[in-house]
C-alpha positions as CSV (number, residue, x, y, z in Angstrom):
1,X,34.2,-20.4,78.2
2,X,35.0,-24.2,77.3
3,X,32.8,-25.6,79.3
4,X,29.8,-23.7,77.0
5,X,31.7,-25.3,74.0
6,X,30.2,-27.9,72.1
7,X,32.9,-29.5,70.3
8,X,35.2,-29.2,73.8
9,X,32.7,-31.9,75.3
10,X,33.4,-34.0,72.4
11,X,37.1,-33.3,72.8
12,X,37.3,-34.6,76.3
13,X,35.0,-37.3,75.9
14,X,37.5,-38.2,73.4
15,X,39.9,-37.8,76.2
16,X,38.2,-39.5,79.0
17,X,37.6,-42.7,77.0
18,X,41.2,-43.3,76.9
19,X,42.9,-45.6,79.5
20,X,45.6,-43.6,79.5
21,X,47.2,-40.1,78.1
22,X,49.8,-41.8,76.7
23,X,47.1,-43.4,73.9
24,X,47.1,-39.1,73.4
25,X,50.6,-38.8,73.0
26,X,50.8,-41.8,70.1
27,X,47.4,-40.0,69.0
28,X,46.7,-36.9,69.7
29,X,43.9,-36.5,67.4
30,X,41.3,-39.1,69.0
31,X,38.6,-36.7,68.3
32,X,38.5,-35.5,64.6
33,X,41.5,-33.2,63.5
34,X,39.2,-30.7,62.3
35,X,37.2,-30.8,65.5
36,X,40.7,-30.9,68.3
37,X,42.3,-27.5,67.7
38,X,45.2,-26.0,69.4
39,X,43.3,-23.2,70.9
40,X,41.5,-25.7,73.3
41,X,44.4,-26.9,74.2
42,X,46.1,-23.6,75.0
43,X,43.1,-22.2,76.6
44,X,42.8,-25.1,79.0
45,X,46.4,-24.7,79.7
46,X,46.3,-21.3,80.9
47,X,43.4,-21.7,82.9
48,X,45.4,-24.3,84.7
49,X,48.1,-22.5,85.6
50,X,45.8,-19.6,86.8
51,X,45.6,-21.8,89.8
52,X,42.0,-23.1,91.1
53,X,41.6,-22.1,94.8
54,X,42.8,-25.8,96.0
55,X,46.1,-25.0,94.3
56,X,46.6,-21.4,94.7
57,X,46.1,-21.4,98.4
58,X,48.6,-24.1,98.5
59,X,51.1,-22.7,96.1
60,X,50.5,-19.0,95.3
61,X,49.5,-18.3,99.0
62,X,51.5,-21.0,101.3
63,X,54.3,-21.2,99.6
64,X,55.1,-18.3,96.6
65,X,53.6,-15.4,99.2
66,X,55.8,-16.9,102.0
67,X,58.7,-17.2,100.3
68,X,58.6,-14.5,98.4
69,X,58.5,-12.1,102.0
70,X,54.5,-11.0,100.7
71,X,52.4,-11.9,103.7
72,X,53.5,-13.8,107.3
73,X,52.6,-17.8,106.8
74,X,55.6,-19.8,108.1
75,X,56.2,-22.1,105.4
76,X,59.5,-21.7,103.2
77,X,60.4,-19.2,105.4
78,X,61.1,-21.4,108.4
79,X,62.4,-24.2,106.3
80,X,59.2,-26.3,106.2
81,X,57.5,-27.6,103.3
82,X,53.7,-29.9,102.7
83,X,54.2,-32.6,100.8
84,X,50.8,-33.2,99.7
85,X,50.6,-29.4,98.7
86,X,53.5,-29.9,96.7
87,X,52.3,-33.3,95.8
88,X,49.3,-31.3,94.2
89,X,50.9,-28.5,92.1
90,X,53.3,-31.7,90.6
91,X,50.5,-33.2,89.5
92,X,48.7,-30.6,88.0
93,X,51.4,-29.2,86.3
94,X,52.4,-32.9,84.7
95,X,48.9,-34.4,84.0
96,X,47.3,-31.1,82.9
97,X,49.4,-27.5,82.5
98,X,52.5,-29.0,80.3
99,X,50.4,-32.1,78.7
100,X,47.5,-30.0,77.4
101,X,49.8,-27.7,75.6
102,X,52.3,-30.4,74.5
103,X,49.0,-32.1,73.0
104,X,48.1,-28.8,71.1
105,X,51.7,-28.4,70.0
106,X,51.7,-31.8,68.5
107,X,48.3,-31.5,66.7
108,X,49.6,-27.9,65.2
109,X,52.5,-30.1,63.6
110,X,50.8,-32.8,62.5
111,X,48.0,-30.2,61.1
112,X,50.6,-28.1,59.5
113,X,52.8,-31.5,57.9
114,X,49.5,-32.2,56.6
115,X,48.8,-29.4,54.9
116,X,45.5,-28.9,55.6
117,X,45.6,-26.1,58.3
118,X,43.8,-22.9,59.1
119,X,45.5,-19.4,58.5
120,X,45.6,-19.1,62.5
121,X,47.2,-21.9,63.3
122,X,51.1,-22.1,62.4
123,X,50.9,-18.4,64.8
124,X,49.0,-20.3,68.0
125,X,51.8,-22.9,67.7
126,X,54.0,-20.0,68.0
127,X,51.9,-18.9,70.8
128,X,51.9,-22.7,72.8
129,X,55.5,-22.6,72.9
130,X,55.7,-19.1,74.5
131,X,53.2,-20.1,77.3
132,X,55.2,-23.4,77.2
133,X,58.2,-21.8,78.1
134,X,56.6,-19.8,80.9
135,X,54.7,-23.4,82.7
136,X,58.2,-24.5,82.5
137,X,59.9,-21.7,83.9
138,X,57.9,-22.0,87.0
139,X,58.6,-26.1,87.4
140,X,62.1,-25.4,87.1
141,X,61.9,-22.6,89.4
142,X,60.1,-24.5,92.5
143,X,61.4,-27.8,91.8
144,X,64.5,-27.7,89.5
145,X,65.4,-30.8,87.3
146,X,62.5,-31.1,85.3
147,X,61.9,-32.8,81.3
148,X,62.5,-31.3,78.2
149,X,61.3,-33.8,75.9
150,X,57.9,-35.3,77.7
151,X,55.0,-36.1,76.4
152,X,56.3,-38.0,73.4
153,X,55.2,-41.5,73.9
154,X,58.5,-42.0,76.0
155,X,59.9,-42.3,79.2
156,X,61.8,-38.2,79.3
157,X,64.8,-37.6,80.6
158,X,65.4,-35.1,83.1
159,X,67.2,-32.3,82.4
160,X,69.8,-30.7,84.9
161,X,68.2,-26.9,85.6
162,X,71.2,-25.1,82.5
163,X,69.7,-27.6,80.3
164,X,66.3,-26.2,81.1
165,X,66.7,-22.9,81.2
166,X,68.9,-22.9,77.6
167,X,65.9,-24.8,76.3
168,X,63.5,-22.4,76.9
169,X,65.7,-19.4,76.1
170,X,66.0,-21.0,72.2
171,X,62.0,-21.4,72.0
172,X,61.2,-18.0,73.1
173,X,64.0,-16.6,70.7
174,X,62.6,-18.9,67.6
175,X,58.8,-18.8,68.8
176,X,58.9,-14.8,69.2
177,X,60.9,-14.2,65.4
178,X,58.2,-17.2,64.2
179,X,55.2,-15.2,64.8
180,X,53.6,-14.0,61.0
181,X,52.2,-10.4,62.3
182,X,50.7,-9.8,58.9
183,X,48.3,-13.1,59.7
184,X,44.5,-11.6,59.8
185,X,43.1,-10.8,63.6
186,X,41.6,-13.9,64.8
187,X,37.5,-13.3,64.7
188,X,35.6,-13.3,68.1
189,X,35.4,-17.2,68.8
190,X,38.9,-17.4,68.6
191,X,39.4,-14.8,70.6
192,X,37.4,-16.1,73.7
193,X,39.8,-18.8,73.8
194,X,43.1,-16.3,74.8
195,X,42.2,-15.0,77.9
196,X,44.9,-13.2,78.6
197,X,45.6,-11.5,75.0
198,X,42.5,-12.5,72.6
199,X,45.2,-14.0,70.2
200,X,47.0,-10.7,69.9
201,X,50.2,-11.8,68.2
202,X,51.8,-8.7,68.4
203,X,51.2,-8.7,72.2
204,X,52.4,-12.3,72.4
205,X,55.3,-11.5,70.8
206,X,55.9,-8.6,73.3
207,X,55.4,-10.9,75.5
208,X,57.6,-13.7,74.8
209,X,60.4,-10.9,74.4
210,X,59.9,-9.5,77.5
211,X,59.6,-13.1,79.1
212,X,62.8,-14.0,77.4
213,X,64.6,-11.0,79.2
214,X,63.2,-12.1,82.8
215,X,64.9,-15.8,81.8
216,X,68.2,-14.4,80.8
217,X,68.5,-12.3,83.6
218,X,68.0,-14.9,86.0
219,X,71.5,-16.1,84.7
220,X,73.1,-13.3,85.3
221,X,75.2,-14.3,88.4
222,X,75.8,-17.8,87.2
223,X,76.2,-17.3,83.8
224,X,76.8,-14.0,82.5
225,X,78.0,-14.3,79.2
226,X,75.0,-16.0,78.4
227,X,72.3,-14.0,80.0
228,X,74.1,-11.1,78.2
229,X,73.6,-12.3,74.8
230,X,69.7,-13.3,75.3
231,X,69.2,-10.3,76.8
232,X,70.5,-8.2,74.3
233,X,69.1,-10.3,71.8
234,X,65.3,-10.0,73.3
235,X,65.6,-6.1,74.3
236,X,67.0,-5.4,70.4
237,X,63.1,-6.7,69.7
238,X,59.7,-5.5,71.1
239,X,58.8,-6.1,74.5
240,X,55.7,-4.8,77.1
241,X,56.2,-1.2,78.0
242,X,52.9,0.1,78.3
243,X,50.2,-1.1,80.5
244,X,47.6,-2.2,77.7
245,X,50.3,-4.7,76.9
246,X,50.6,-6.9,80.7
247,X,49.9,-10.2,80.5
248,X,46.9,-10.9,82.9
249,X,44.6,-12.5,83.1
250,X,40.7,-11.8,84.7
251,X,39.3,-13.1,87.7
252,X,35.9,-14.7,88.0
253,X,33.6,-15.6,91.0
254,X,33.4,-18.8,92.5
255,X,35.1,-21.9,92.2
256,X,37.5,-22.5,88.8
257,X,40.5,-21.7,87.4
258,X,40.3,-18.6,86.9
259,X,39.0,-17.8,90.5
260,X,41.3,-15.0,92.4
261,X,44.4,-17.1,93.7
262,X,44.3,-14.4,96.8
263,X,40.5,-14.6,97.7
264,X,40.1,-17.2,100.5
265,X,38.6,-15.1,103.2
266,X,40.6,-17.0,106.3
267,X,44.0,-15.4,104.9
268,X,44.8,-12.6,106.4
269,X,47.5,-11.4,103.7
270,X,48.6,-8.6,106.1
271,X,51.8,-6.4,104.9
272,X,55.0,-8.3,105.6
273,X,57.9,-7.1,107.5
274,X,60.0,-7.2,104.8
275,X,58.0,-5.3,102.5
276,X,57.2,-2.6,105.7
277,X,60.7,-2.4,106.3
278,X,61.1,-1.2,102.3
279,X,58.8,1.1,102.5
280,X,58.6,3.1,105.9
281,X,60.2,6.4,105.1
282,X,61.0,5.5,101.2
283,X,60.6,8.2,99.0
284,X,60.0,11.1,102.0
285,X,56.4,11.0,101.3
286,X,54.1,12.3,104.3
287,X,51.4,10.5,105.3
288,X,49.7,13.8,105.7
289,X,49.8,14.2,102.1
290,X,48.7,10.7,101.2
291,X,45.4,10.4,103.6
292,X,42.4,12.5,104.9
293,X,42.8,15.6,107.2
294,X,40.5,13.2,109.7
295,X,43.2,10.9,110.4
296,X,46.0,13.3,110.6
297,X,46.0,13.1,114.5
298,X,47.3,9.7,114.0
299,X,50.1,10.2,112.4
300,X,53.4,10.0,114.6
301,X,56.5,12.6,114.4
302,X,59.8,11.4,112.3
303,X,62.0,8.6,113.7
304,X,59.6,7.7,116.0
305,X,59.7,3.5,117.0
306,X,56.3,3.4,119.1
307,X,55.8,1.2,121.6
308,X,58.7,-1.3,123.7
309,X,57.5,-3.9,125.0
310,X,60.5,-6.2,126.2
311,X,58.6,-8.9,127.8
312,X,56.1,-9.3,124.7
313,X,57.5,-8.4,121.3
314,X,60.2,-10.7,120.2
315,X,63.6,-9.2,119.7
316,X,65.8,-12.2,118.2
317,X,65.5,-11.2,114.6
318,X,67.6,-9.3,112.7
319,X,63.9,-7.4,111.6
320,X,65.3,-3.4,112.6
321,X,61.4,-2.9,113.6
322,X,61.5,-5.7,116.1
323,X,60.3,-5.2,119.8
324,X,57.8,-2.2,119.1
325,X,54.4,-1.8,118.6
326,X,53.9,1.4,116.3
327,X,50.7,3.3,118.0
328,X,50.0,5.5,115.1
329,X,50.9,5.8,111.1
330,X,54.8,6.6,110.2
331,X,55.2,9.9,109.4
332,X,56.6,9.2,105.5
333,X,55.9,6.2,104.4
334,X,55.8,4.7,100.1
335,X,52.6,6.0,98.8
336,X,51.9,2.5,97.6
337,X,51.5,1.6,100.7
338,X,48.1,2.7,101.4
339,X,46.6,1.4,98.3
340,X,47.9,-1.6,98.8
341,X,47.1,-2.7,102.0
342,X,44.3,-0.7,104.3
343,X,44.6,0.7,108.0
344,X,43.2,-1.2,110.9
345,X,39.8,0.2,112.1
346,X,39.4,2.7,109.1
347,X,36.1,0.4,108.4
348,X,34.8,3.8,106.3
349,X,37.5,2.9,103.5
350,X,35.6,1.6,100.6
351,X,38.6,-1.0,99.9
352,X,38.7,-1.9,103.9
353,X,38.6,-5.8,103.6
354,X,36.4,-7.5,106.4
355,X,37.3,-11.1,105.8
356,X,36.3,-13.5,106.9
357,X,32.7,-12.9,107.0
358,X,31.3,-15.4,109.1
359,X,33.2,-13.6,112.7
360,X,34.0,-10.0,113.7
361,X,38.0,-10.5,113.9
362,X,38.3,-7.9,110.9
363,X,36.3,-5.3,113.1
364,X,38.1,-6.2,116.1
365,X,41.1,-3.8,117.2
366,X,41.5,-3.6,120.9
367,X,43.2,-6.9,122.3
368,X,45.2,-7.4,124.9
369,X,49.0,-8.4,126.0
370,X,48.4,-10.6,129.3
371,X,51.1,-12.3,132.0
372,X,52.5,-16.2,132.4
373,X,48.4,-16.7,134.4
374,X,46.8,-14.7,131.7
375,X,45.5,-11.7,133.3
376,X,45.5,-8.4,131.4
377,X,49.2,-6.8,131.4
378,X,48.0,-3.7,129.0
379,X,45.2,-3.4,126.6
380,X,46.1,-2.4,123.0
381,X,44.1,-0.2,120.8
382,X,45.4,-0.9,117.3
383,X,43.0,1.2,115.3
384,X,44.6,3.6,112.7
385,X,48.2,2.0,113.6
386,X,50.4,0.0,111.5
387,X,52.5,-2.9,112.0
388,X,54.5,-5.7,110.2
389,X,55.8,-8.5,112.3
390,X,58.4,-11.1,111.5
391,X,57.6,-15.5,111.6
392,X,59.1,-17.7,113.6
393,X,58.5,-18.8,117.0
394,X,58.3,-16.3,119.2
395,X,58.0,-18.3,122.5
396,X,56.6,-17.1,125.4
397,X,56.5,-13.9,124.3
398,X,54.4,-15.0,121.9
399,X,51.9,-17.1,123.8
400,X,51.7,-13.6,126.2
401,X,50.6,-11.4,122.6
402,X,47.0,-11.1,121.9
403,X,48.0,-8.5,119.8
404,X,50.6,-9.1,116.8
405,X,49.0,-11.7,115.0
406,X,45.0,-11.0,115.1
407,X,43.4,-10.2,111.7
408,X,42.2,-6.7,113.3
409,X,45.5,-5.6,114.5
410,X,47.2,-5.6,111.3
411,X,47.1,-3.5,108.1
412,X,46.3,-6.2,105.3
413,X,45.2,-6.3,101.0
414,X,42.5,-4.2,100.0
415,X,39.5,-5.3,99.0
416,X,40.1,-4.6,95.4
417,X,42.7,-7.7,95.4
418,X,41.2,-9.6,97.1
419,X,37.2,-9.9,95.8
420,X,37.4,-11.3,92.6
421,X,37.1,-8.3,90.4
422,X,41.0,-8.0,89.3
423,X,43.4,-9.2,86.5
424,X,45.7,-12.0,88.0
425,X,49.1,-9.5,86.3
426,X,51.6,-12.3,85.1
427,X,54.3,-9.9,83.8
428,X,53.6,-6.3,84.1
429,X,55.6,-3.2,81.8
430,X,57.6,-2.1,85.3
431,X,58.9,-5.8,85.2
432,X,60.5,-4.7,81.8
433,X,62.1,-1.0,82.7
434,X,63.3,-2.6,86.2
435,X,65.3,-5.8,84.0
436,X,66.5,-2.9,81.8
437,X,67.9,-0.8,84.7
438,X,69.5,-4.0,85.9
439,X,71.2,-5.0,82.6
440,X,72.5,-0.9,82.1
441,X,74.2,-1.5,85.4
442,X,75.7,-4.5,84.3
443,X,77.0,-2.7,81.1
444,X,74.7,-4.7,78.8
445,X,74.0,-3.5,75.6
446,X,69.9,-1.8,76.1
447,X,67.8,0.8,74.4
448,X,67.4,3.4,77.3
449,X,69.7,4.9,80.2
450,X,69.4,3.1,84.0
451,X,68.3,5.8,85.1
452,X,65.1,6.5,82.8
453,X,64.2,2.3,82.8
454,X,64.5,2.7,86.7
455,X,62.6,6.2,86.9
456,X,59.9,4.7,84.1
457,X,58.9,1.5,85.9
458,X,58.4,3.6,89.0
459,X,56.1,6.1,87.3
460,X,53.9,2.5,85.4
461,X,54.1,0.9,89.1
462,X,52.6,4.6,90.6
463,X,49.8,4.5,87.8
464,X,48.8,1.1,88.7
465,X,48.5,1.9,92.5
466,X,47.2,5.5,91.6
467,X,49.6,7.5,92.9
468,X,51.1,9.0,90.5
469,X,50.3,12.9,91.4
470,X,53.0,12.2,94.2
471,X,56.0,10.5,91.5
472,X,57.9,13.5,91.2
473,X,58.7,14.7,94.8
474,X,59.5,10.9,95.0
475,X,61.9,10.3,92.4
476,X,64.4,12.8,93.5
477,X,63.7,11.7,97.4
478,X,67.3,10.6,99.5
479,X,65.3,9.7,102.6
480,X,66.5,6.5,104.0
481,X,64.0,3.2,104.7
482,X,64.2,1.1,107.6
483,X,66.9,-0.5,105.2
484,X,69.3,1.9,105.0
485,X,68.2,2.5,100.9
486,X,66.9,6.1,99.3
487,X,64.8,6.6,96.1
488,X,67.2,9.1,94.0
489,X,69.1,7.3,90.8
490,X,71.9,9.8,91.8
491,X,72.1,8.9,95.4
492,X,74.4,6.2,96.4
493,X,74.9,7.7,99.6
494,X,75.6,5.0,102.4
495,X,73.4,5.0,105.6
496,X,75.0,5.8,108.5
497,X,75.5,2.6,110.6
498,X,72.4,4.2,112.8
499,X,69.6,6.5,113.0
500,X,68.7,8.1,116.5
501,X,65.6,7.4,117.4
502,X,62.8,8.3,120.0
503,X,60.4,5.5,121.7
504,X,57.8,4.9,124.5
505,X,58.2,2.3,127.1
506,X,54.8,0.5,126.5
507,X,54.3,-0.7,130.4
508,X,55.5,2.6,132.3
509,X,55.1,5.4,129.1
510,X,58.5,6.7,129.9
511,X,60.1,8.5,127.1
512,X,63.4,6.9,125.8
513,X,66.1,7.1,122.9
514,X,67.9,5.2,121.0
515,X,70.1,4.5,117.9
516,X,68.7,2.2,115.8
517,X,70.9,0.1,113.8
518,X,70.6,-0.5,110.2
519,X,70.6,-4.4,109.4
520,X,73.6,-5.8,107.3
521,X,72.5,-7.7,104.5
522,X,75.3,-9.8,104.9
523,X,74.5,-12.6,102.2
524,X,74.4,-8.8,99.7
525,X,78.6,-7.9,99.4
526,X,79.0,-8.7,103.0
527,X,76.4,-6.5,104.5
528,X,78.7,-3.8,103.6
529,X,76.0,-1.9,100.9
530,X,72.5,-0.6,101.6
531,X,72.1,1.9,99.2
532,X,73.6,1.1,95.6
533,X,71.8,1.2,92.1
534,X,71.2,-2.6,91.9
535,X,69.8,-2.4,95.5
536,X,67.5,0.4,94.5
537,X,66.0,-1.7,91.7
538,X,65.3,-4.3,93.3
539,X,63.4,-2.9,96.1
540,X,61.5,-0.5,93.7
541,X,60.6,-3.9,91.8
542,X,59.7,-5.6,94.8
543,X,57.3,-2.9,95.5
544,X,55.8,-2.7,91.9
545,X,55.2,-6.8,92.0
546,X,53.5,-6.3,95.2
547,X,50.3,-8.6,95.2
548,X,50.9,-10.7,92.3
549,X,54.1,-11.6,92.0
550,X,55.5,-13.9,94.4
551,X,57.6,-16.0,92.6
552,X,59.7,-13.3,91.1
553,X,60.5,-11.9,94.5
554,X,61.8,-14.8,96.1
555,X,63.8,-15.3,92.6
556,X,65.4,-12.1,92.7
557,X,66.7,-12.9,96.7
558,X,67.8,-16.3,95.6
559,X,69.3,-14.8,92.6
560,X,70.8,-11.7,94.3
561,X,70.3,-12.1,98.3
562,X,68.2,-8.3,97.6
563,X,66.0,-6.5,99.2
564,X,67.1,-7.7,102.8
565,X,65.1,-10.0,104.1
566,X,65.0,-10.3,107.7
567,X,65.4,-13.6,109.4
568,X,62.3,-15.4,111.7
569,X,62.5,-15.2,115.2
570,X,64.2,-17.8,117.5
571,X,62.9,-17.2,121.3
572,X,62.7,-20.9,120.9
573,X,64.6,-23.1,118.0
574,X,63.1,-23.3,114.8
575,X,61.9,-27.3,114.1
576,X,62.7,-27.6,110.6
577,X,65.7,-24.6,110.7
578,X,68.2,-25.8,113.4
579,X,71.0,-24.0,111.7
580,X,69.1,-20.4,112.8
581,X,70.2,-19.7,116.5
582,X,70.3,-17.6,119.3
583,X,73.6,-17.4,118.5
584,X,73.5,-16.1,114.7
585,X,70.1,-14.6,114.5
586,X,72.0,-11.2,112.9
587,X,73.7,-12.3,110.0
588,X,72.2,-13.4,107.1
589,X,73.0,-16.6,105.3
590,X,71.5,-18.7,102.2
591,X,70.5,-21.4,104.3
592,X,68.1,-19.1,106.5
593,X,65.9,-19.1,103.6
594,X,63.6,-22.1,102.1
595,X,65.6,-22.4,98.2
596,X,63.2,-24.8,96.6
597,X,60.3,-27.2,97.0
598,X,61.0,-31.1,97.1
599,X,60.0,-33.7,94.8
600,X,56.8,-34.7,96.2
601,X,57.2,-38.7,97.5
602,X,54.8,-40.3,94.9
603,X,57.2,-39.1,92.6
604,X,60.0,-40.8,94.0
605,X,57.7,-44.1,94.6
606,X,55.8,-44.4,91.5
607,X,59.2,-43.4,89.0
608,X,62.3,-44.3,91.2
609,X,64.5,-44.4,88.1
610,X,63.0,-40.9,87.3
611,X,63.5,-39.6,90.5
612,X,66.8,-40.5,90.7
613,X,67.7,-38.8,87.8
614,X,66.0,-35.7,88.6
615,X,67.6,-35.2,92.0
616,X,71.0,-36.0,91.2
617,X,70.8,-33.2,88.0
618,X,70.2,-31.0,91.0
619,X,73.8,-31.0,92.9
620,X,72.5,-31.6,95.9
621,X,70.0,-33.6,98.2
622,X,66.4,-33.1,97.8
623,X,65.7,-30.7,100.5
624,X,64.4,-26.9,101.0
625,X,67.9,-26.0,101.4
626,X,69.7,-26.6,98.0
627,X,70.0,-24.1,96.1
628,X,69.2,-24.2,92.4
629,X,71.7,-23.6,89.8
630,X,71.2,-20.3,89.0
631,X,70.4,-19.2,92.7
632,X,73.4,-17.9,95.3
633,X,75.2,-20.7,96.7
634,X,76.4,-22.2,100.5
């Protein structure tokens, strides 16, 4: 939409004939003040943060998916980290993201001091500081330390993360209650220039609200008293509870910012074996009821593990569905599940995805496991099955598997997701009812029960997936996931420590039992709960922010160590995870998961004071490892 704007060119011409930024900080007005308007500035803003596809296959997909326990990469999982990616995502956010709407802030002021101003723009200042908040918020949340004060023709300081987080806590609180709602709706230009609310301030100011809340529950184990008060405070106000009030943003074809950040075709972004793990057997939901009589015969009897196969599926992970291939479809399974990702060799789908386009891998289910000389041990047909394997290095075993990680074999995002014709959802209304049901089991001060916030972000999450015919049967289900947690507000139940279970042995077919063990979350009270109310939320959430939100899943396990994440394997040592052994592969611990991303190095070259500063605001060394303030601690 800028790029088709006239008085944009002029705008950046402006821009480009300046040696340097800082000229824009002294001056931000180097075009005509009449002609530079806020609006461009928090349009171009947003579209940076969208992500182009250089940046969102580094960050959304290598290191936010990974992290966050969406998809299999092998990134902050196992402890390793790109600098150049990070290097990257800096940058952009620096030089473009938090400049471009620290410019447009600065030209609102001045325009306002002035007095000569349009109606519009004291409410898009309003507006700048929301998003500003939010560009922030996701610094803070990869990197930690980051400025509060830049952009001001000085050298910033660096704020420790408290600092940061208090900061932007006060500007949603004043920007939100700053917003004049009886201001005129903004006519059609203006609203091309918003493309995420068309300069609905009433939705912004939902939005801020409901932001606010995400913020000040991120304190909540670190700070309590405090992330009390701001929730309270923003939950008293308006905040997105419907649908037709999500903050998202569309996707377009091709290469730009506002290209899908999932949409590279040579990503596989199969289901995860976290997220399988959460929803086999959640909610007691058939597979018979959710798919087509014609692939009924699929479909394998309850507690059922599928195949063994000893000598080829690793089995040193604390991942309960380790060492099986599953040679059907689970008998219950979430009924988000199937909407969200598609079956292996069900090529009649409509939403099947066949990437990458330019091979047959997507079309190709039958592969092989094969001996130390390679020969063909047993052929595996892995149409209409479904499987979720954990990271790691799986050794020999794994150099003998033809099978667990081939695009063809595994059950991966439908098409819908993943072809340019969605909304990229920033915060979504189930976000909202989940933080509520949080905060009523915390004994904070909010405007509905736990139980109907909980039940309520279920039902939105169900609508957006369309499944909602199946909510009810699901709401009052006590079946047990691979985890060990049920469905049911009202049932708090503990697992047993172990299911019986029946299984094949791949290489001879024999029948066999066994008791499967639930895993102990042991970095969640000890390992000793699987099923309580805070537990419950935040695997229903997990769920709900299933493809789009990344970030707020791995902040929820920093936060809270929840929903159980399994460790990666270790048939041989992990290089950049020494600390995860043979030895300890069954308990959990903070410093089997990546924490952070480090300061890329041209950071700490080109501003060593800067640097310095930043990283010892962080309280501890500049590594994946250290957790941030708010997160769980060594």
């Amino acid at each position: 939409m800028l790029k088709n704007t006239n008085l944009l060119v002029l705008m950046l011409f402006a821009f480009m004939s300046c040696s340097d930024f800082e000229e824009i900080n002294i001056n931000p007005t180097a075009a005509n003040k009449d002609q530079v308007q806020i609006e461009y500035f928090i349009n171009s803003s947003i579209g940076g943060a969208q992500q182009n596809p250089h940046i969102s296959e580094r960050i959304f997909v290598l290191y936010w998916n990974d992290a966050g326990r969406m998809t299999r990469v092998g990134t902050l999982s196992e402890g390793s980290a790109n600098d150049g990616w990070s290097s990257d995502y800096y940058n952009g956010y620096v030089s473009s993201w938090l400049r471009n709407i620290n410019a447009g802030i600065k030209i609102a002021d001045e325009q306002i001091a002035s007095g000569n101003f349009r109606e519009h723009t004291p409410n898009l200042k309003q507006v700048a500081r929301i998003w500003r908040a939010y560009i922030m918020s996701e610094m803070t949340d990869n990197f930690g330390p980051i400025p509060i004060n830049g952009f001001e023709g000085v050298n910033p300081e660096y704020s420790d993360v408290k600092e940061v987080y208090y900061y932007m806590l006060q500007e949603l609180d004043e920007a939100t209650n700053a917003l004049d709602l009886t201001v005129s709706n903004p006519d059609d230009a203006l609203k091309k220039l918003d493309p995420a609310y068309e300069y609905d301030f009433k939705k912004w100011q939902k939005y801020g609200n409901s932001l606010r809340m995400r913020l000040a529950m991120r304190l909540s184990e670190v700070d309590p008293a405090k992330a009390q008060a701001e929730f309270e405070s923003a939950v008293s106000n308006d905040f997105i509870t419907e649908a037709t009030d999500n903050f998202s943003v569309k996707e377009t074809a091709g290469w730009s910012d506002y290209t899908g950040v999932i949409t590279r075709e040579w990503w596989d972004h199969e289901v995860s074996a976290t997220l399988n793990n959460l929803m086999i057997g959640l909610g007691g939901v058939t597979s018979q009821s959710l798919l087509s009589a014609d692939k009924h015969g699929y479909i394998k009897p309850a507690n059922y593990m599928g195949l063994k196969f000893d000598d080829h599926f690793t089995s040193m992970t604390n991942d309960p569905s380790a060492g099986f291939f599953f040679d059907g479809l689970h008998n219950k399974i979430d009924p988000r599940a199937y909407d969200l990702f598609k079956i292996p060799g069900d090529f009649s789908d409509p939403e099947f995805n066949s990437y990458p386009s330019w091979n047959s891998n997507a079309s190709t289910t039958k592969r092989s496991l094969v001996d130390a000389s390679d020969n063909i041990v047993k052929e595996i047909e892995s149409a209409f099955t479904w499987n979720a394997y954990p990271g790691g290095n799986w050794g020999d075993k794994g150099s003998k598997n033809k099978v667990y990680g081939f695009t063809g074999t595994l059950p991966r995002l439908a098409n819908k997701y993943r072809n340019n014709s969605n909304s990229r959802i920033f915060f979504a209304s189930w976000e909202s009812h989940f933080l509520i049901a949080e905060a009523a089991v915390r004994g904070w001060a909010v405007p509905m029960t736990g139980q109907v916030a909980y039940e309520q972000g279920i039902a939105q999450s169900f609508a957006y997936n369309g499944v909602a015919s199946h909510l009810t049967n699901y709401l009052t289900s006590q079946d047990y996931s691979r985890v060990g947690t049920s469905v049911s507000w009202s049932h708090t139940t503990e697992p047993s420590s172990s299911v019986l279970v029946t299984y094949l042995d791949g290489y001879s077919n024999l029948p066999g039992t066994m008791n499967l063990q639930y895993p102990d979350n042991t970095i969640y009270k000890n390992g000793a709960v699987k099923n309580d109310l805070l537990t419950k939320i935040i695997t229903q959430k997990f769920i709900a922010q299933t493809p789009w939100l990344p970030l707020e899943t791995w902040n929820d396990h920093r936060r809270l160590g929840l929903p159980f994440f399994e460790n990666p394997a270790v048939e041989k040592p992990l290089t950049d995870m020494p600390q995860l052994t043979n030895g300890n592969f069954m308990t959990n611990r903070i410093d089997f998961y990546g924490q952070r991303l480090k300061y890329p190095s041209n950071f700490s070259s080109n501003i060593p004071g800067g640097y310095q500063q930043a990283v010892g605001k962080l309280g501890g060394p500049d590594t994946v490892f250290t957790p941030l303030w708010w997160a769980q601690q060594n």
